[in-house]
ZAKOLNU-998414 format. One line per 2 residues: their letters; for each residue x, y, z of C-alpha. Coordinates in nm, 4 decimals. Example, Ala and Ser with C-alpha at 12.3 -4.5 7.8 and 13.67 -1.06 7.14 Angstrom:
BEGIN
as) 1.2300,-0.4500,0.7800; 1.3670,-0.1060,0.7140
//
This chain:
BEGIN
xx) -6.3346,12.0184,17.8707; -6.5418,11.9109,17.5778
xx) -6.4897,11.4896,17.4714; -6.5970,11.5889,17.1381
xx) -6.2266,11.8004,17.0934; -5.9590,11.6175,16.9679
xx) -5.7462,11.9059,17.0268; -5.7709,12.2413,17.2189
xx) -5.4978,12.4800,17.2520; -5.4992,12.7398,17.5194
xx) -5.2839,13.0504,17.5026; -4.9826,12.8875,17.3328
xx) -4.6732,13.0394,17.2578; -4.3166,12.9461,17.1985
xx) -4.0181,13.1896,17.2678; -3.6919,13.1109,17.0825
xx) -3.3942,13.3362,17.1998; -3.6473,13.5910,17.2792
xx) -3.8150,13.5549,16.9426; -4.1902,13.4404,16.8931
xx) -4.1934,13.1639,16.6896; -4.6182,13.1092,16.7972
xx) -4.7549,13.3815,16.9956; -5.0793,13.3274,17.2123
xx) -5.2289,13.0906,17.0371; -5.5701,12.9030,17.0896
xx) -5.8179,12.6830,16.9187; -5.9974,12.3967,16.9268
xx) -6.0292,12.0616,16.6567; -6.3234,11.8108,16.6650
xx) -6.2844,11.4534,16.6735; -6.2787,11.3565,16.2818
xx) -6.2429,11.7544,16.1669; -5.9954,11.8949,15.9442
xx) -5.9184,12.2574,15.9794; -5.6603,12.4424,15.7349
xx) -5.4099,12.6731,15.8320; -5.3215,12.9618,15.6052
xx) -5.0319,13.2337,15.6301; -4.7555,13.3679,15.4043
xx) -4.4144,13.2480,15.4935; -4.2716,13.3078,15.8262
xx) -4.6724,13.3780,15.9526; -4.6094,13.0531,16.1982
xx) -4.7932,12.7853,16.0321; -4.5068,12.5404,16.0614
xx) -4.3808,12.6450,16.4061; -4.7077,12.5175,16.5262
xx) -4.7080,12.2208,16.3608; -4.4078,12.1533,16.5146
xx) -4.4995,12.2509,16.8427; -4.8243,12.0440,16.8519
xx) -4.6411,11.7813,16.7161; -4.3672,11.7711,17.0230
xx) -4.1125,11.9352,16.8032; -4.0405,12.2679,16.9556
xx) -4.0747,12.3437,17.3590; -4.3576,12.5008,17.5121
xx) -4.3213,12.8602,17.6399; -4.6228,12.9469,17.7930
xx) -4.9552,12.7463,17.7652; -5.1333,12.4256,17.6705
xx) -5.1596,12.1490,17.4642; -5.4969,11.8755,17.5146
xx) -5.5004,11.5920,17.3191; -5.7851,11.3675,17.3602
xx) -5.7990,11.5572,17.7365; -5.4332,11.4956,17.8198
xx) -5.2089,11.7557,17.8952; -4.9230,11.7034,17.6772
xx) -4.7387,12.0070,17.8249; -4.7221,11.8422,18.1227
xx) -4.7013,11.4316,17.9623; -4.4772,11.4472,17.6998
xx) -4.6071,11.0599,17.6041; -4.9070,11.2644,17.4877
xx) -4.7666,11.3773,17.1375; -4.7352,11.0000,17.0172
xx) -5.0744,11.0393,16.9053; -4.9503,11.2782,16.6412
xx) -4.7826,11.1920,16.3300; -4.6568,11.5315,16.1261
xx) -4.5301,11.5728,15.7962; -4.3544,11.8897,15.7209
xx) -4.2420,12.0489,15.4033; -4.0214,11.8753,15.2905
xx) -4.0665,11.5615,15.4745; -3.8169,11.4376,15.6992
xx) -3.6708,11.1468,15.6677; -3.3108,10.9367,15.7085
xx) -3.2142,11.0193,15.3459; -2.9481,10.7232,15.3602
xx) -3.1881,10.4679,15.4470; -3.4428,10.2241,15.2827
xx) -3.8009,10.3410,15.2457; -3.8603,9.9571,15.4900
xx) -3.5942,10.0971,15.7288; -3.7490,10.4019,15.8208
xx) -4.0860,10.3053,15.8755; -3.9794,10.0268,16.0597
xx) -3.7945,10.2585,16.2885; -4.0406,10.5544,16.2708
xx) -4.3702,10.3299,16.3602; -4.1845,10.1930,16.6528
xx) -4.3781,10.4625,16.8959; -4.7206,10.3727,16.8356
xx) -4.6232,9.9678,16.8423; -4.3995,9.7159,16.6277
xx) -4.4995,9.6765,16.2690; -4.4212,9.3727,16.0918
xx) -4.2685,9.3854,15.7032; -4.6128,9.2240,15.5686
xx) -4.8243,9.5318,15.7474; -4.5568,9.7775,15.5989
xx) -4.5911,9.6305,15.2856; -5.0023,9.6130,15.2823
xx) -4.9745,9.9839,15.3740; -4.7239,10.0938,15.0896
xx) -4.9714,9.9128,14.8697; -5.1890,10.2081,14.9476
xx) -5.0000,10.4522,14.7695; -4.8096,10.2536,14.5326
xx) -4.4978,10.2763,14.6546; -4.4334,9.8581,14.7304
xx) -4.1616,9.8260,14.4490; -3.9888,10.1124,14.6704
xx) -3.9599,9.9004,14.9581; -3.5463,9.8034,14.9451
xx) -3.4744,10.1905,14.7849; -3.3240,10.4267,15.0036
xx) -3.5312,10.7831,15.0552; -3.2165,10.9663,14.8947
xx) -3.3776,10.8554,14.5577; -3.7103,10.9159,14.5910
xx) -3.8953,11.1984,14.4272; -4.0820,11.4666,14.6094
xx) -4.4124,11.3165,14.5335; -4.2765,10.9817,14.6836
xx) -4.1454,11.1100,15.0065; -4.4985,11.2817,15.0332
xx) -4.6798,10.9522,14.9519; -4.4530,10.7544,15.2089
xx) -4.5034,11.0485,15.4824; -4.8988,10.9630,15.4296
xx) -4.8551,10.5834,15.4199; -4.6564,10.6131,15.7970
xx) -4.9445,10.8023,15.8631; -5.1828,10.5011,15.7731
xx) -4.9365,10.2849,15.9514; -4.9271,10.4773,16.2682
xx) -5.2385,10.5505,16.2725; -5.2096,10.8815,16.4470
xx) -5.5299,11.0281,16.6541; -5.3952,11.4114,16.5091
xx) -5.2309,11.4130,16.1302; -5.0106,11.7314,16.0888
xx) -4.9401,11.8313,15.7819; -4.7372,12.1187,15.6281
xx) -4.7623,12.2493,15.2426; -4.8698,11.8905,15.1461
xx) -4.9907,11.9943,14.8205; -4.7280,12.2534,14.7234
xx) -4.5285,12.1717,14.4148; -4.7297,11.8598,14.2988
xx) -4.9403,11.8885,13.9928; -5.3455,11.8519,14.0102
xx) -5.3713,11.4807,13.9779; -5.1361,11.4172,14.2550
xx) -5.3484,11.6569,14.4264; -5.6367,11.4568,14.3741
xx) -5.4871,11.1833,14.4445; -5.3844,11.3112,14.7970
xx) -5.6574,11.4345,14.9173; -5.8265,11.0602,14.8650
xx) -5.6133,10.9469,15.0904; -5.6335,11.2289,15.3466
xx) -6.0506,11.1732,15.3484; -5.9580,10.8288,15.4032
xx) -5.7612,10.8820,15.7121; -6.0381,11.1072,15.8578
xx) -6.3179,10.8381,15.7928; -6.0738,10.5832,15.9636
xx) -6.1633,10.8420,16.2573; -5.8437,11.1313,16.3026
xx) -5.8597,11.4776,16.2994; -5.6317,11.6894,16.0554
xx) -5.4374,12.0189,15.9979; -5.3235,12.1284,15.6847
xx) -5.1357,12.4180,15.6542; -5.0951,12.5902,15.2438
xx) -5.0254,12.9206,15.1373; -5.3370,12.9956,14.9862
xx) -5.7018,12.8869,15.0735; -5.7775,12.7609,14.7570
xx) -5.6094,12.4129,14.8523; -5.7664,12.3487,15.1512
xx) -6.1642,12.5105,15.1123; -6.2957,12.1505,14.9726
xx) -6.1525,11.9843,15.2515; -6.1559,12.2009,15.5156
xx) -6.4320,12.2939,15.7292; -6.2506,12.6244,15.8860
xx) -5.9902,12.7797,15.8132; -5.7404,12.9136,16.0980
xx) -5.5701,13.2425,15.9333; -5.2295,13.3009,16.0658
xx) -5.0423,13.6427,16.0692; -4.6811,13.7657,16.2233
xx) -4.6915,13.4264,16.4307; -5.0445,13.4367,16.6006
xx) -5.3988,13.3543,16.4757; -5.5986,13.6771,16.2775
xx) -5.8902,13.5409,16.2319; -6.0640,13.1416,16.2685
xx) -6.3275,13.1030,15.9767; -6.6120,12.8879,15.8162
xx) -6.5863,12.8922,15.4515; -6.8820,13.0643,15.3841
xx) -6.7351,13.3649,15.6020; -6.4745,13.3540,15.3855
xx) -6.6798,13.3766,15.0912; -6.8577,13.6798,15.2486
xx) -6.5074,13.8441,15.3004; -6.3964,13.7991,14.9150
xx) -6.6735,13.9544,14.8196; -6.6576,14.2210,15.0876
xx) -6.4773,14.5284,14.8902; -6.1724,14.5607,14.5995
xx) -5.8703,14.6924,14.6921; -5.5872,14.8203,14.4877
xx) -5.2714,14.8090,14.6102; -4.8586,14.9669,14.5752
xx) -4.6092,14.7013,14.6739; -4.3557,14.9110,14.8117
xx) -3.9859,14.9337,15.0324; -4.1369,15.0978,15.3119
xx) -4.4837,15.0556,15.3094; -4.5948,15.2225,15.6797
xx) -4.3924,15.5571,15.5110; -4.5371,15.5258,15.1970
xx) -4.9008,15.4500,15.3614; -4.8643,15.7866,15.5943
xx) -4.7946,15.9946,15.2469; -5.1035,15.8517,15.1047
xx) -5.3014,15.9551,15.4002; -5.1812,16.3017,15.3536
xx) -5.1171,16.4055,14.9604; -5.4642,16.1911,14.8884
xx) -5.6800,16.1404,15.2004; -5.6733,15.7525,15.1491
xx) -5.7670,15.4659,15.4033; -5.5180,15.2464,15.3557
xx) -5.4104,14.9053,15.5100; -5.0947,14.7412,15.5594
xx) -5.0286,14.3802,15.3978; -4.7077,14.2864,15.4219
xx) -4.5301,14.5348,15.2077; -4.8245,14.6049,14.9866
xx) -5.0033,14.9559,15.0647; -5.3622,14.8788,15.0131
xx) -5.6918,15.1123,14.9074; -5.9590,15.1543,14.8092
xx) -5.9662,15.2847,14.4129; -5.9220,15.1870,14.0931
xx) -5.6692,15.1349,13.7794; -5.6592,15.5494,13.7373
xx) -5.6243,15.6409,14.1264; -5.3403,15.3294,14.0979
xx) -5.1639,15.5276,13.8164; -5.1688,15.8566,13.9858
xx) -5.0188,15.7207,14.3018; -4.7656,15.5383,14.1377
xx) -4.7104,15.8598,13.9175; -4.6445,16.0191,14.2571
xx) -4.4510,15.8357,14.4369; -4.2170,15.7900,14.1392
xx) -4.1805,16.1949,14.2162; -4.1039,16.1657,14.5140
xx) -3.8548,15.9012,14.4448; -3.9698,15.5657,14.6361
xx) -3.9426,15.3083,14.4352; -4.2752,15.1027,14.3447
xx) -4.1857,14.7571,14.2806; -4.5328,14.6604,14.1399
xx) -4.9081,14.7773,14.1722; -5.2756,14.6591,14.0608
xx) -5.5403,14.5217,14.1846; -5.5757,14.2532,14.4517
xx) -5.7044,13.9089,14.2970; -5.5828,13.6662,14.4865
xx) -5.8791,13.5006,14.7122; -5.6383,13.4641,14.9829
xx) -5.4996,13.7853,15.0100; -5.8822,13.9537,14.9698
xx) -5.9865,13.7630,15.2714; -5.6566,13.9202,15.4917
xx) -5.6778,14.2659,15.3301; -6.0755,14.2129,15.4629
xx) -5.9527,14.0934,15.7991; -5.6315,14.3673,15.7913
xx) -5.7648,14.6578,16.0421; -5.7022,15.0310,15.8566
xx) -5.3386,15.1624,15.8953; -5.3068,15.4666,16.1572
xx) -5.0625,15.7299,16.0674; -4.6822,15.6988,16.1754
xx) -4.4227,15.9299,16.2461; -4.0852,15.7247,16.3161
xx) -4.0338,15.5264,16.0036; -3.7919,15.7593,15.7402
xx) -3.7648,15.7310,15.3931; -3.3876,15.6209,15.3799
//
């Protein structure tokens, strides 16, 4: 196995009452690297968070950190530290309490170093109030600052930047290039690639709970500019792509339920003048923009005609 991985995960899947919740998953992190994840909801970005943070059981495969097999030695997870959207925390307690109580794993902390830490991120006049009253922003900050405290080998972190305006942005992803100087690798899961492509050196694309595609970002850059694609957002979307195979001898692709193709704002019209017709309801159409949906619709192989899915 190669030193220089922090992480590698082999095959890894997790199997809820018969649901996957991560399906054959495997990758490798770097010592010092920090890798995005990106995914719509429910693409399981935050199932394997959880998983690699001890969270959820393993199914089927493995988990190295630092070499150790932490599907076999549990003890092997308390060099991660995650923080998941929204963080979790006792609600009724102090801010002191539960770092106190949540840093016990990697070693007793004494008020002064919990103090020095909160420093960090301006939250030491929060000390003595309890997490119930703390803003989003705050309960971010404090997830990062048991981060610093811990000082975890692997930082999980889910949708850290969702909701927060740009100068809290800024603000942490200082800290985050902080805690990978101080030497720990780092996942960061978002929605779209856009907040992670400054601080990310791949990106790990995640799709209907298992890995599309694992990128640099100038392969994703390549990808955006790859083709345009217009697209119908539609009920049933593998019906309505089989009637644009056959009324307009389209390739089309599948995203979700967007019908994608290959045309422009007329050839959108016409479809959507058609489908009107034959009465299936178009909830929106246009042209795809987005730079994160342009790199799946680029990664998204071209939809094969089916027979079993009625309009009803």
């Amino acid at each position: 196995m190669n030193k220089n991985n922090l992480l590698v995960v082999n095959n890894l899947s997790v199997i809820i009452k018969d649901r996957f919740l991560v399906k054959n998953v495997s990758f490798s992190l770097p010592v010092g690297e920090c890798y995005g994840i990106v995914g719509e909801d429910r693409s399981g970005k935050t199932s394997l968070l959880k998983v690699l943070s001890g969270s959820l059981p393993i199914s089927q495969g493995q988990i190295f950190i630092e070499n150790e097999d932490a599907s076999a030695n549990l003890s092997a997870f308390a060099k991660t530290s995650v923080c998941l959207d929204p963080p979790v925390f006792f609600k009724f307690q102090t801010v002191l309490n539960n770092l106190q109580y949540l840093s016990m794993l990697s070693g007793v902390h004494s008020k002064k170093e919990i103090i020095e830490v909160l420093k960090k991120f301006n939250l030491e006049k929060k000390l003595k109030t309890r997490v119930l009253f703390l803003s989003y922003f705050e309960k971010k900050l404090m997830a990062l600052a048991l981060a610093f405290l811990t000082k975890p080998k692997l930082m999980l972190l889910d949708e850290p930047f969702k909701n927060l305006p740009e100068a809290q942005i800024k603000q942490l992803k200082e800290h985050l290039t902080q805690l990978q100087l101080n030497g720990s690798s780092i996942l960061i899961s978002s929605q779209k690639i856009e907040n992670l492509e400054e601080d990310c050196s791949k990106i790990i694309f995640m799709q209907d709970r298992e890995i599309k595609q694992i990128l640099t970002n100038n392969q994703c850059e390549k990808l955006v500019g790859e083709k345009e694609f217009a697209f119908v957002k539609v009920k049933y979307p593998h019906y309505t792509g089989t009637l644009l195979i056959k009324n307009f001898g389209l390739k089309v692709k599948i995203l979700g339920n967007k019908v994608l193709f290959n045309g422009d704002e007329e050839k959108t019209s016409e479809i959507v003048r058609h489908l009107t017709v034959s009465k299936i309801e178009t909830y929106s159409a246009g042209m795809i923009t987005q730079k994160t949906e342009k790199i799946f619709a680029s990664l998204t192989p071209f939809f094969k005609e089916e027979k079993n899915e009625e309009n009803s």
